[in-house]
N, C-alpha and C positions, 0 to 999 in steps of 0.2 A: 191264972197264976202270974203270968209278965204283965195283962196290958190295964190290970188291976181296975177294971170298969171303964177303962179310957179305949179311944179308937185305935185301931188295927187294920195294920195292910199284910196281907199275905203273899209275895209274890212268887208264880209259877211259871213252869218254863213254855209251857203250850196255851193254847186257849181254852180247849179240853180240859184240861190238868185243873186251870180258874174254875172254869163251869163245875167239877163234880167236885172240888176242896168247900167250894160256895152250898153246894147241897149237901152235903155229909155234915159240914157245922150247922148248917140249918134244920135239917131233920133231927141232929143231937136235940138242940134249944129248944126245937118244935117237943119233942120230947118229956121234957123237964119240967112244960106247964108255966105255972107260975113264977118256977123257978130259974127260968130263962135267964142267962147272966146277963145275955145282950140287951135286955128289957129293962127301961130304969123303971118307966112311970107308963100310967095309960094313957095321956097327952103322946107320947112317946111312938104307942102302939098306932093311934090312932092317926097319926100322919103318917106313918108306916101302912096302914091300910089301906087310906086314902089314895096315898101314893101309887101303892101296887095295883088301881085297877086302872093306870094311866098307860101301865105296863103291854107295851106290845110282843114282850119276850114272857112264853106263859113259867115258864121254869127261872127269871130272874123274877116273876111276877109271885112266885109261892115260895123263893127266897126271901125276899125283903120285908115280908110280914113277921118276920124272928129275927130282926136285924141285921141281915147276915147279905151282900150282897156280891159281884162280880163284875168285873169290867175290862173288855178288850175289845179288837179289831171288829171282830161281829156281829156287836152289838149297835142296833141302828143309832143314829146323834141325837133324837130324841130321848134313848133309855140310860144313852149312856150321861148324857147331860142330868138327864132324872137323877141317876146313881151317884155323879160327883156333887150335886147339890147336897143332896140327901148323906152327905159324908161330910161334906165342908161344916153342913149343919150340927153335924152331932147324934139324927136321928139313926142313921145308920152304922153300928159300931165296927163290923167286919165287913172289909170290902178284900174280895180274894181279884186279882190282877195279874195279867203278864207284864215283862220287865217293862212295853213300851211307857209303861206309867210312870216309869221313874224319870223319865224326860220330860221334858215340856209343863205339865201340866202341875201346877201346886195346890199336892193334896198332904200334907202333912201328917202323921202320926203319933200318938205315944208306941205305940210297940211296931216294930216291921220283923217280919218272919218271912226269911228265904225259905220256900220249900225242896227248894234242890239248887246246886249251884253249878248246875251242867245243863247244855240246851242242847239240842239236836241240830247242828249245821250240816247245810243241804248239799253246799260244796265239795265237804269230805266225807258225806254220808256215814257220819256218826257222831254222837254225844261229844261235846267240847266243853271243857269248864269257861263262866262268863268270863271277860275283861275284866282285870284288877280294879276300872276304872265303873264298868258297870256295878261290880258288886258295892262301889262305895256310895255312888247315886244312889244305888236301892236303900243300904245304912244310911244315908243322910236323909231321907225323911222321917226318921225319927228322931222325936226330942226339937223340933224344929222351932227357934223363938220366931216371933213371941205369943205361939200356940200353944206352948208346952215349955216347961222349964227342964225338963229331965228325959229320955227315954230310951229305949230297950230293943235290943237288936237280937236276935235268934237266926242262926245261921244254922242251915240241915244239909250236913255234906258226907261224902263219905270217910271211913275211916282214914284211909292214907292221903286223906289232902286233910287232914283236921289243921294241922301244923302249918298250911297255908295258909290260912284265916288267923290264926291265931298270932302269926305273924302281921298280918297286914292291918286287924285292928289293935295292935300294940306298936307298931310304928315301924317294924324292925322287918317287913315287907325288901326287898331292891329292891329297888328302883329301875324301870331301863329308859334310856334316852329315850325321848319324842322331837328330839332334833330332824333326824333324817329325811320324814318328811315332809317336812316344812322349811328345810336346808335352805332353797334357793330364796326365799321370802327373807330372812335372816342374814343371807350374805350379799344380798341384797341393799336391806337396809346399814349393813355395815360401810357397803361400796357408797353409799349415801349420806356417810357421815364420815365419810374421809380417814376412815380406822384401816381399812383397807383395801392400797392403791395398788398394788399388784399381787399375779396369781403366787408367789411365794408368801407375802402375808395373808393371804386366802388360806392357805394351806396351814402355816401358823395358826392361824384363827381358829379353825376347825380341830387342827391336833391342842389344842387349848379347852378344846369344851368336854363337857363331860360325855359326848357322846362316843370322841376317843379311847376315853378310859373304858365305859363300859364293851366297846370295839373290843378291846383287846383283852379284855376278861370275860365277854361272852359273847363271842363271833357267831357262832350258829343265828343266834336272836337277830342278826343284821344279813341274812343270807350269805355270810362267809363260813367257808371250812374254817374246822377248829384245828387248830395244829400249824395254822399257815405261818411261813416264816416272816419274821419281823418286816425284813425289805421287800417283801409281796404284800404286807400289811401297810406300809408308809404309800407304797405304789396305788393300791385302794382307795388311800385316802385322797391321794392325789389326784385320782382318775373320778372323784367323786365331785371335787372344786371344780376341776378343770370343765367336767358337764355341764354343771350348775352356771358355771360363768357364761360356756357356750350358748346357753339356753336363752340367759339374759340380753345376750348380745344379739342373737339372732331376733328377737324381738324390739330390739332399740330400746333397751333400758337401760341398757350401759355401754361406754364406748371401749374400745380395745384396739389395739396397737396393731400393726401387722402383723405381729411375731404374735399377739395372743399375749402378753406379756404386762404391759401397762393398763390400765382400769381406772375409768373416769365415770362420775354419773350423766345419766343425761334425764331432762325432767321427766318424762312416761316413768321411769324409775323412782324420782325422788316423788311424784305421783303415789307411786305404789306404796311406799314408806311412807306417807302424810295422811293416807288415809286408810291404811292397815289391811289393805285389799289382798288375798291369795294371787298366786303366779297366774292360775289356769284363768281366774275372772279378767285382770290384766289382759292377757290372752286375745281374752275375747272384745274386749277395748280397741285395743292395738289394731285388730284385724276388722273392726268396723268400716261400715261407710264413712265418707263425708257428708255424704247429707241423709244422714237416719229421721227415719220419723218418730214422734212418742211411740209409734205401737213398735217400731224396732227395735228403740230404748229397751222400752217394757221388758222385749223377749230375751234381752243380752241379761238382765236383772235376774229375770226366768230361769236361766241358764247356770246365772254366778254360782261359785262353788261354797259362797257365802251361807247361803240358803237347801246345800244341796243333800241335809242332813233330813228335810220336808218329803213323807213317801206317801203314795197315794194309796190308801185303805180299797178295799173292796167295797164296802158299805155305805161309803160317800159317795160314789160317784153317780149317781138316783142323785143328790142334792147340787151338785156340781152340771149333771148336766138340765135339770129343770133352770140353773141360773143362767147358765150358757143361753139357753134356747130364747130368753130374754123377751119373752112375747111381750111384755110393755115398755119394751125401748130404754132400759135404764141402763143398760152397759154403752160405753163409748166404743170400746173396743169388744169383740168374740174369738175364741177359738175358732180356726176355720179349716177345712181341709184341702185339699190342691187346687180344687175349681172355684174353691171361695168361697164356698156355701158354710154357714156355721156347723161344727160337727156333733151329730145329735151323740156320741159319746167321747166320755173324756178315759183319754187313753193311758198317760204318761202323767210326773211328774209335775213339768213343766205348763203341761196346759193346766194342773189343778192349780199351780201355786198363779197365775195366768188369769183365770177365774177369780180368784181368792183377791189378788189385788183391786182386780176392776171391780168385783163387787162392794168392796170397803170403799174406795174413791169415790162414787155416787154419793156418799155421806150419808147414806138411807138404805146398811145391807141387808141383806136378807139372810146372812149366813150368822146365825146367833149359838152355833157350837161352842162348847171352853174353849174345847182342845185347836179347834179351827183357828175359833178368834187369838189364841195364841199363836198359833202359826202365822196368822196374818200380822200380827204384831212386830211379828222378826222379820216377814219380808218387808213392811213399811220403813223399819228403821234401818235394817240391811242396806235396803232399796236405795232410801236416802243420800247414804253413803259414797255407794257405788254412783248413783247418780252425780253430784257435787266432783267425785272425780271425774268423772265423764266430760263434766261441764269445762274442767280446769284441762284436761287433756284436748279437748276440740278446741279450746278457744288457743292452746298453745298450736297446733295444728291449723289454726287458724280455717276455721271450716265452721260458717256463718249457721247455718241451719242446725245442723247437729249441737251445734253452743248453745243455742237459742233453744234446743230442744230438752236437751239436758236440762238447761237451767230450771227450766219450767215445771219436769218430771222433778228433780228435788225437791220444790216448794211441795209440789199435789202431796209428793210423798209423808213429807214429814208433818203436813198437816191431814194427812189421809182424806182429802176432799179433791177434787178435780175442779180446774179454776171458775170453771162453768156452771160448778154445782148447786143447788138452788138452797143450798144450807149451808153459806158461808158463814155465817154467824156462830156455827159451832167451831169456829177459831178461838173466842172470847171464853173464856173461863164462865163455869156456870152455865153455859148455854148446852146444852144436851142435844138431842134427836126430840125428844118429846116438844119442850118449847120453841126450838126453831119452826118446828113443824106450825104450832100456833103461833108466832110470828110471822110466817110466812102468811098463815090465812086471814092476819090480820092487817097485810100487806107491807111489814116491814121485813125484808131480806137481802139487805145489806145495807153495810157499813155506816149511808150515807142518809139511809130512809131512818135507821137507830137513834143516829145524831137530831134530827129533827123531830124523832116521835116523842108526846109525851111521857113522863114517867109513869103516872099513873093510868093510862091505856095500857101499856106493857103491861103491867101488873092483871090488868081485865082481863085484857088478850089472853097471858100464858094462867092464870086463877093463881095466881102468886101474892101474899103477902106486902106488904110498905117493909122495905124500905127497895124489895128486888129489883124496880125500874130505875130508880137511881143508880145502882150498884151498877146493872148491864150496861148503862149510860158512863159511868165513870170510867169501866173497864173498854171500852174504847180507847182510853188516853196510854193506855200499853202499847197501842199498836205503834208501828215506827210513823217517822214521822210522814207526810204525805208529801212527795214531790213531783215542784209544776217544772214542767222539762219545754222548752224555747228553743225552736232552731231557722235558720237564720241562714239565708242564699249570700255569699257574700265577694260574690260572683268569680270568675276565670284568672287565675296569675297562672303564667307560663305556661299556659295548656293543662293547669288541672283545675280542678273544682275545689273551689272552700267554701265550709258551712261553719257557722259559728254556733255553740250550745249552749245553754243555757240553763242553768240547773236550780234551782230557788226551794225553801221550805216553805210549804202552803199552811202548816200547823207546827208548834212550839214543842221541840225533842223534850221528850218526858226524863229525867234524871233516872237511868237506873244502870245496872250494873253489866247490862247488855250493850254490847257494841251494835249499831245497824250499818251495815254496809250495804252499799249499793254498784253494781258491774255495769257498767256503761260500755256498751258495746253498739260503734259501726260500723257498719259490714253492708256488702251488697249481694242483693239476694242474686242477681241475675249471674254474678262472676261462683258467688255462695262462698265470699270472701270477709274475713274479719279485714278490716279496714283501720279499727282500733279501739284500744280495752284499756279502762282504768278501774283501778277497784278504789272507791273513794267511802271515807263513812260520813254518814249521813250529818249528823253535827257539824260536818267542815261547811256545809251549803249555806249560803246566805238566805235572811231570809226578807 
C-alpha cells in the first residue's frame, strides 16, 4: 500500500522483534506464489537464490528467497554485508532492522515503518520511548535524494503518545536545549573570541541563550525542581559558569585572576576552538607525555570522545581478533595485554577502534565490512584532526618528539597509509589497491620509480587501457612541490652553536587552489626540545 513496489526498511526495537517481522512478511509472500509483491522479475528471484546459499544464517537464508530480508548486531559481517548489498541493489525490497541501522551506515528508502516507538532500557529496566532525535534518523531515510524523489514514513505508537509524532513531524515538536552538555566547549570558544572576558559576562552569555529560557519553562528536563524560586534559579546558573570556567582553568585553557574573576585565553584553548575538539579529548591532550610515541598518539585518538559513539558488536570480534593476531606481520602496532604479549581477544571499545585503524594504515586491509569501513572512516578523519591539534599543542609546549610524532600520525591519517607502506601510490587519484598492487610487482612503488617509468609499461603492468600511464604520470604534478633542505655548521659565537638552513624547490609549484605549507622544526632530541618552528608555504621557497 505505502511503499508501492519501492524498497522498505522496517525498523524494530529488539533483534528478535527484526528476525520474526522478517519471517512473518516472508512466509506471507512465500504464500502468494506468483503473486509475491516483493518479486518483480525472475532475473530478480534468481539472484535472490543465488544469493541465499552464500547464506550462513539458515533462517535469513529462507528469508531472502521472497525478498524479504533482516539485519542487526548478530548477524555475522559477511551476511550482514550480503544483506546491505543485496538492498543498496534493489534485489532485496524488505529489509526488517534495529534502530542501529539508522546511524552510520547509508541505506536509504522509499517507505520506513517504525514498528514501535518504545525500546526496553536496561538501566531503568523498563520500556522508554526513543529520542526525538532518533526517531527523526529513522524518518530521514526515506525519500532520500538522489535515490528517491518522494517518500513515506509509517509510525506505530501507542495511543496516548499519537500526538507526540504528530507533532514532531509537523514541526510544532519543543524543542529542549542541547546546550548543557556541550556548555564548556561553547564558553570556551566564546573565552576565545574575546565576547567574554569575565565571569559576569559568562553569566550574561548563558542567561542569553536559549537554554535559559527553556531552564525556566522546564526545569525538571535540566535536573532542577520545578517551582524553585527565581534567585535559587539565577544562583544555578551561576554555579553552572562558575564550574565550567573552573574546569577550564584547571586544565590551562584559560587563564584567571586570583579572585577567579577576570578570563583570558591561553593557546591549549584557542587549540580547542580551531580545531573543534570536545573538553574530555582536550583532557586527554593536556595530560599527555612529552615524549609520546605514534603508538601512544594512536591510543589518546582511541580514547577521544570524538569517536566515542564507535561500540564493539559481539559478532566482530572473531574478525578483529584473527587481525589482531597478525600472523603475517602487517600490523605496525597490536593490542597487547600487561606482559606485552598481543591479546588473543579484543575486549573493549578501544582496542576495536585500535585494530580498525592499524588495519586501514597498512593500505592493504583486511577488514572489508560497510558498516566497519565506515567506522573506520570517522576514525581516520576524526583522527586527523585530533592528531594536527596534537601537533600544534606539542610544538606550543615545545616537546620535540611528541611534535615530531603528531605530525607524522596526521599525514598516515588522512592519507590512511603509514609512511612505510608499500602502496604509496594510492595517494594519486586513480590508483586503487588493485593497481598499486601491480605496480608494485612491476616494480614501481613510489613516487620517484613513477616519474621515470614508461607510460606504456604502466598500462601493461596494471592491463589498463592508452591513455591511463600518461594520466598516473601527469597526476604526480598534484603533489606539493619537493623540497631539497641544506644545513650548514656555521660554527660557535658566544658559546652557542649556529647552523644555517637552507630550504630550495627541487620541482615547479603546480598552480592550484591549495596552499602547501611546510613546518620546519628544530629541536634536539637528546634535551627532546623544540629549538625552533616556522610555518612557511611552500611557494615562498626559492628555487
Amino acid at each position: 500500500q505505502h511503499s508501492r513496489g519501492k524498497s522498505a526498511l522496517v525498523f524494530c526495537s529488539t533483534r528478535k522483534g527484526a528476525q520474526e517481522a522478517a519471517q512473518c512478511l516472508s512466509q506471507t509472500a512465500g504464500s502468494l506464489g506468483y503473486s509475491n509483491p516483493f518479486m518483480k522479475s525472475m532475473q530478480q528471484y534468481e539472484h535472490l537464490r543465488e544469493a541465499s546459499l552464500t547464506c550462513s544464517d539458515k533462517q535469513l537464508q529462507s528469508c531472502i528467497v521472497h525478498g524479504v530480508g533482516f539485519h542487526n548486531g548478530g548477524l555475522c559481517l559477511k551476511d550482514r554485508s550480503l544483506v546491505e548489498g543485496l538492498f543498496l541493489k534493489g534485489d532485496l525490497q524488505i529489509l526488517c532492522t534495529t534502530n542501529t541501522l539508522a546511524h552510520g551506515i547509508n541505506l536509504p528508502a522509499h517507505t520506513v515503518v517504525i514498528k514501535s516507538t518504545q525500546f526496553f532500557n536496561k538501566e531503568k529496566g523498563s520500556y522508554v520511548e526513543y529520542e526525538r532525535s532518533m526517531v527523526l534518523q529513522m524518518c530521514g531515510r526515506a525519500g532520500r535524494p538522489p535515490f528517491d524523489d518522494t517518500g513515506t514514513v509509517v509510525i506505530m505508537t501507542r495511543r496516548e503518545t499519537v500526538h507526540l509524532y504528530e507533532n514532531l513531524l509537523s514541526g510544532c515538536e519543543m524543542v529542549e536545549s542541547q546546550l548543557l552538555p556541550c556548555a564548556v566547549e561553547h564558553l570556551n570558544a566564546e573565552i576565545v573570541q574575546l565576547t567574554v572576558s569575565d565571569i559576569t559576562l559568562a553569566i550574561e552569555w548563558l542567561k542569553c541563550s536559549y537554554l535559559y529560557i527553556r531552564i525556566k519553562k522546564n526545569p525538571e528536563h535540566y535536573g532542577i525542581k520545578r517551582g524553585i524560586p527565581r534567585d535559587l534559579l539565577e544562583k544555578q546558573m551561576r554555579d553552572i559558569c562558575v564550574e565550567k570556567i573552573h574546569e577550564l582553568g584547571e586544565y590551562g585553557l584559560i587563564w584567571t585572576d586570583g579572585d577567579g574573576f577576570s578570563l583570558k585565553p591561553l593557546e591549549p584553548g584557542r587549540l580547542m576552538t580551531k580545531f573543534y575538539l570536545k573538553f574530555d579529548t582536550m583532557k586527554l591532550i593536556v595530560k599527555a607525555s612529552a615524549c609520546c610515541s605514534l603508538e601512544d598518539l594512536l591510543h589518546i585518538i582511541c580514547r577521544s570522545a570524538e569517536i566515542s559513539w564507535i561500540q564493539l558488536r559481539r559478532n566482530e570480534k572473531k574478525t578483529l581478533n584473527d587481525i589482531n593476531s597478525d600472523k603475517e606481520g602487517r600490523l605496525r602496532f597490536h593490542v597487547v595485554s600487561e606482559n606485552g604479549k598481543k591479546k588473543k581477544r579484543i575486549q573493549t571499545r578501544e582496542d576495536k577502534i585500535f585494530v580498525l585503524v592499524n588495519d586501514c594504515l597498512t593500505g592493504d586491509p583486511l577488514m572489508h565490512d560497510l558498516s566497519l569501513n565506515q567506522e573506520t572512516n570517522s576514525i581516520c578523519s576524526n583522527g586527523c584532526r585530533i592528531a594536527k591539534c596534537m601537533k600544534e599543542y606539542f610544538i606550543y609546549k615545545r616537546s620535540y618528539r611528541s611534535a615530531i610524532n603528531s605530525m607524522l600520525l596526521a599525514k598516515c591519517l588522512d592519507q590512511k597509509l603509514w609512511e612505510s607502506s608499500l602502496f604509496l601510490l594510492k595517494q594519486l587519484p586513480g590508483i586503487g589497491i588493485v593497481t598499486a598492487k601491480a605496480l608494485k610487482t612491476a616494480g614501481v612503488d613510489s613516487f620517484e620509480s613513477l616519474a621515470t617509468a614508461d607510460a606504456r609499461k604502466l598500462e601493461s603492468a596494471t592491463g589498463r587501457n592508452y591513455p591511463f600511464g600518461n594520466q598516473i604520470k601527469e597526476s604526480l604534478s598534484s603533489l606539493p612541490p619537493k623540497i631539497d633542505i641544506q644545513i650548514e655548521d656555521a660554527g660557535n659565537k658566544q658559546g652557542k652553536s649556529t647552523i644555517t638552513v637552507t630550504l630550495s624547490r627541487q620541482s615547479q609549484a603546480v598552480r592550484s587552489s591549495k596552499q602547501n605549507y611546510v613546518d620546519m622544526i628544530v629541536g634536539s632530541e637528546e634535551d627532546n626540545m623544540i629549538l625552533f618552528h616556522e610555518k612557511i608555504r611552500a611557494r615562498e621557497f626559492s628555487r
